[in-house]
C-alpha positions as CSV (number, residue, x, y, z in Angstrom):
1,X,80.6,84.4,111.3
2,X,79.6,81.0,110.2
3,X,78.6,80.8,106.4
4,X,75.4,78.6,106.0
5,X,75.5,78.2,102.3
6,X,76.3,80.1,98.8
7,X,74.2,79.7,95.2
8,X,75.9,80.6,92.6
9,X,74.6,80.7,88.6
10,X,76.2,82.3,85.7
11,X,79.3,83.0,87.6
12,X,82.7,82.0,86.1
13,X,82.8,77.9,86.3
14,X,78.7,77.8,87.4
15,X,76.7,78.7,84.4
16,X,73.8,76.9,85.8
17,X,72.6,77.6,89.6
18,X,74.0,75.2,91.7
19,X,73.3,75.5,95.8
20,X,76.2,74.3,98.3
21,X,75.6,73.5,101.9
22,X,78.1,75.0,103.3
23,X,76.8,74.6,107.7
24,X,79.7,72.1,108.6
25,X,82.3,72.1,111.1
26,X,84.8,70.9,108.4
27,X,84.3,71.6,104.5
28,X,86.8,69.4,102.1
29,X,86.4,70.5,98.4
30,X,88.1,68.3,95.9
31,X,87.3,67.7,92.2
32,X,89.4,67.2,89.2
33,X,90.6,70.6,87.3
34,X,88.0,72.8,85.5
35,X,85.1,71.5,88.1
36,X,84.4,74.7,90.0
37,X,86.9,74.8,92.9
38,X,88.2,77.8,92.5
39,X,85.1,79.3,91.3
40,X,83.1,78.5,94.5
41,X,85.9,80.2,96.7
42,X,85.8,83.0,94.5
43,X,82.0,83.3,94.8
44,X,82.4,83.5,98.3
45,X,85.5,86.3,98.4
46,X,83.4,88.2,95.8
47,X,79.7,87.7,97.5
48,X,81.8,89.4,101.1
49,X,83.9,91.8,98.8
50,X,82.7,92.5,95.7
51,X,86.1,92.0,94.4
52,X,88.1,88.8,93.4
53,X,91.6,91.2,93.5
54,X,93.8,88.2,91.2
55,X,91.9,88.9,88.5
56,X,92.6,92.6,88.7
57,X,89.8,94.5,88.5
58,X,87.8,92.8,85.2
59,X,84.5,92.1,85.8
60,X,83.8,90.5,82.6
61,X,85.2,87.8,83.7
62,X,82.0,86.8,86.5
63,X,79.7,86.2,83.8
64,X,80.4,82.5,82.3
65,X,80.3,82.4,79.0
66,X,77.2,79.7,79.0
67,X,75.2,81.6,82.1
68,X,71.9,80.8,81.2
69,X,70.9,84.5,82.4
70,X,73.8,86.3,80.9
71,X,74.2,87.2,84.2
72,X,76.4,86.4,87.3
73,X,74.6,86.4,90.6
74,X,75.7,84.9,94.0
75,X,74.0,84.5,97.0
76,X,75.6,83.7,100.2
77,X,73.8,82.9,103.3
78,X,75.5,83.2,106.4
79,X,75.5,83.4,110.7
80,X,76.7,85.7,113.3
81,X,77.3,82.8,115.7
82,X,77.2,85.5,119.1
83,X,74.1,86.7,118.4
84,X,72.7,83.2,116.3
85,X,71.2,86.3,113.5
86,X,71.2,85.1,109.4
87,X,71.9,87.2,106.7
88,X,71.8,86.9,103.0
89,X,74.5,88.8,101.1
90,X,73.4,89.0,96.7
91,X,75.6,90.0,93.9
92,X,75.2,90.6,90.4
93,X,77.1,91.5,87.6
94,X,75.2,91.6,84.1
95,X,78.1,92.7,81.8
96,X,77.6,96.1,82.6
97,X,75.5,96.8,86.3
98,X,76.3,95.5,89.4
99,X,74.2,94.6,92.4
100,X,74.7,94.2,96.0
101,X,71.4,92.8,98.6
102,X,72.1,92.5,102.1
103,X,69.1,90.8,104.0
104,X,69.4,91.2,107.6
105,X,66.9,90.8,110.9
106,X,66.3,94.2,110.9
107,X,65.7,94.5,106.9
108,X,67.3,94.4,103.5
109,X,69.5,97.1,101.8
110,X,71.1,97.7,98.6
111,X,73.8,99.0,96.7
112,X,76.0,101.8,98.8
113,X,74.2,100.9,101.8
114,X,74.8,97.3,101.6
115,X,77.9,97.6,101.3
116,X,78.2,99.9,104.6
117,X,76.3,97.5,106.3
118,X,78.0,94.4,105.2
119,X,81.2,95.5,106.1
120,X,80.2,96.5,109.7
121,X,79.0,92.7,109.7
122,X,82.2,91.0,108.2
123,X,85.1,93.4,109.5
124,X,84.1,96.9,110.6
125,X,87.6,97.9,110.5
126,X,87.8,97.7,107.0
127,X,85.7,100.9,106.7
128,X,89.1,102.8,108.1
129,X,90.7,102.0,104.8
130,X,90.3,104.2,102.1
131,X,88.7,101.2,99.7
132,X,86.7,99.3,102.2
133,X,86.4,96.5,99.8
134,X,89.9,96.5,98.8
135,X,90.8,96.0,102.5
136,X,88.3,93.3,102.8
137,X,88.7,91.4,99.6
138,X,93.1,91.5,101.2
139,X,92.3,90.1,104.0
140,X,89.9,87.2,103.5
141,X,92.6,86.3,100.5
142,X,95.6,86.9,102.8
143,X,94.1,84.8,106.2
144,X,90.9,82.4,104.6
145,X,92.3,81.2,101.2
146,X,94.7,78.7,100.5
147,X,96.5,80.6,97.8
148,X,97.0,78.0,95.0
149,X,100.4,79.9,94.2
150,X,101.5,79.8,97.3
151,X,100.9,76.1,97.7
152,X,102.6,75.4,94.2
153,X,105.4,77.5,95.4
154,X,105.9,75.0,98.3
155,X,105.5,72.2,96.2
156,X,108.3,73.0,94.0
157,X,110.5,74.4,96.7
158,X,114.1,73.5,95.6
159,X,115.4,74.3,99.6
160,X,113.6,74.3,102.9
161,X,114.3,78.2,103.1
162,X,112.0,78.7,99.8
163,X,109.5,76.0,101.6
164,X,109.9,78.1,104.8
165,X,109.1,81.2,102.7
166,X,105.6,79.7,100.9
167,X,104.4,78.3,104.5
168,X,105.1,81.7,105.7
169,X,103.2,83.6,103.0
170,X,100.6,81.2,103.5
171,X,100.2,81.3,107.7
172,X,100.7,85.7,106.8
173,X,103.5,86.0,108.4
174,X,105.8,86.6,104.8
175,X,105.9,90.5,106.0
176,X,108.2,89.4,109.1
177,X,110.5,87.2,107.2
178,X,110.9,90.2,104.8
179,X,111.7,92.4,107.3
180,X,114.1,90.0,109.3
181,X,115.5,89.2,105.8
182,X,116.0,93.2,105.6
């Protein structure tokens, strides 16, 4: 999957629409604080998940508090590079509904469906787990994300076993460490 671009308005640090190319080889995101870095990764885990799982479950946090809407809506465009096929994934959260669009080649589907269908798309083995969004929100935060923690962790890594443990959290291999630690 190549991801083509994501919109995002009224969602956390994006109160106004704003539209990001995203069809690159190589993508570099840097800003000062409070710019919408973390936001715009976020918009992408939640547009694939539904879920951003470090904020634990509260949704009232989507909608910025200056969305011109009152809303939060992102749209993520993206590729299926073996078979060169687009699709459009929407979400949106309006303090109490949510939304889920999935535009595809061979139509567009909503809510319960969508998120069937999206999941077949993304990682169809997430539909073994018993919370398919759960599964994928883990997994794109566990092997996509560089986890900010993780990185701080490194950063103020007093030995090189504690920077050996961050890297490893961070290339998912922390589980074998644990379990040679063990």
């Amino acid at each position: 999957m190549r991801l083509l671009s994501i919109e995002l308005s009224g969602f956390r640090g994006f109160a106004q629409k704003r539209e990001f190319n995203l069809d690159a080889d190589a993508i570099v995101v840097i800003g000062a604080n409070g710019h919408g870095k973390t936001s715009l990764f976020d918009g992408i885990l939640w547009a694939l998940s539904g879920r951003i799982p470090r904020l634990q479950g509260d949704d009232s946090t989507m909608v910025s508090m200056y969305s011109e809407t009152g809303q939060a809506r992102v749209r993520l465009r993206f590729e299926d590079q073996n078979t060169e096929n687009k699709y459009a994934v929407t979400r949106s959260f309006d303090g109490k509904e949510k939304r889920i669009t999935l535009e595809t080649p061979r139509g567009s589907y909503q809510g319960p469906s969508a998120e069937g269908a999206l999941i077949d798309l993304v990682w169809p083995d997430a539909a073994l787990a018993s919370d398919s969004g759960d599964a994928l929100a883990s997994v794109l935060t566990r092997s996509i994300y560089l986890q900010q923690d993780l990185i701080r962790q490194f950063i103020d890594a007093a030995s090189p076993q504690q920077r050996f443990a961050a890297v490893s959290e961070l290339v998912g291999a922390g589980r074998v460490t644990e379990l040679q630690d063990s």
